[in-house]
N, C-alpha and C positions, 0 to 999 in steps of 0.2 A: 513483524516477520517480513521477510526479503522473498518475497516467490518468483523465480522465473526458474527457465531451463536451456540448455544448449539446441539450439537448431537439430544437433543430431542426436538427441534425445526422446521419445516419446511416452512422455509419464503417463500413467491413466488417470481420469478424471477422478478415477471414484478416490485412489488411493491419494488423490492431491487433497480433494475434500477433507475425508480424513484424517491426512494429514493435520491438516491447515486450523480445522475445528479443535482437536487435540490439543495443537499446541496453544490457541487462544485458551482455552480453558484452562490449560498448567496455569500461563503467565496470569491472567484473571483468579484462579484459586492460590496465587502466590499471593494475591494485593496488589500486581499491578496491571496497568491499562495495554490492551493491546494493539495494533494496530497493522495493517496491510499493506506494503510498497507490492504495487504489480510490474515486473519487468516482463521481458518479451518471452513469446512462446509457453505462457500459462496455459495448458488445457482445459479452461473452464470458459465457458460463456457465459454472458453478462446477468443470464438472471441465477447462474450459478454461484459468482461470485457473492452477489446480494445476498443468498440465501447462506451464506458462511457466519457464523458467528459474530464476525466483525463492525464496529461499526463506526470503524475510520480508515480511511482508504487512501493513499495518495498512488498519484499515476507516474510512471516516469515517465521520460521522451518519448518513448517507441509506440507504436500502435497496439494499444492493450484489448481488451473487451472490457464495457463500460459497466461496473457492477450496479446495475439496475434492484429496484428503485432508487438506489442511496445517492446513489456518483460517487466524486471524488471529492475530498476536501484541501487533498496538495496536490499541485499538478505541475509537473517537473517540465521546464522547456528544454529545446537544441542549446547544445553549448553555441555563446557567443563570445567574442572579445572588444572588450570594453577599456579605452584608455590602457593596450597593447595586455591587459588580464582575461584571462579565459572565463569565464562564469556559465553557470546553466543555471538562468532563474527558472523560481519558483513561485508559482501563484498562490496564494492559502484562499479558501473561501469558507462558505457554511454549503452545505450538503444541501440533497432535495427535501431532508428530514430537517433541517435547519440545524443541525449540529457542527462545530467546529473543533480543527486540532485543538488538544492543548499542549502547550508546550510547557514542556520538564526540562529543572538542570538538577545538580548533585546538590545536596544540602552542605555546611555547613561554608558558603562562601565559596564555593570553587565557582566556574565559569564553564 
């Protein structure tokens, strides 16, 4: 799930929760894993986000709030340019839980 919102927006916490716990459960009760991109201007605070059903997090660039206890497990940097290409690396690690992404492709051969 992709969560942010516009500057000139003001969502309520409760109904992001909501939200956000909701949709983990659809994709989890479909069979598959879900996971949480925080972009900017999230209304939740860090032991909010933790407490969200999720338990893979990546960060993007911007200044998020840090979902406590877990952290992050991707954490998105500043775009840079490298040999005249733009790139925004990304760090992958294991959480404070010791858990890592896993990463998925399509089955039968695709990329």
């Amino acid at each position: 799930m992709h969560l942010e919102w516009s500057p000139e927006v003001a969502p309520d916490p409760h109904a992001t929760i909501a939200y956000a716990n909701a949709w983990h459960h659809a994709v989890v009760d479909a069979g598959l894993r879900a996971g949480l991109y925080i972009g900017p201007n999230v209304p939740l605070r860090g032991a909010q986000l933790g407490d969200l059903a999720f338990t893979s997090y990546w960060k993007s660039a911007n200044r998020v709030a840090w979902p406590t206890p877990r952290g992050f497990q991707l954490v998105q940097g500043l775009e840079v340019e490298v040999h005249g290409v733009c790139i925004d690396p990304d760090v992958a690690s294991c959480d404070a839980a010791g858990d890592s992404l896993v990463w998925l492709a399509a089955s039968g051969g695709a990329a």
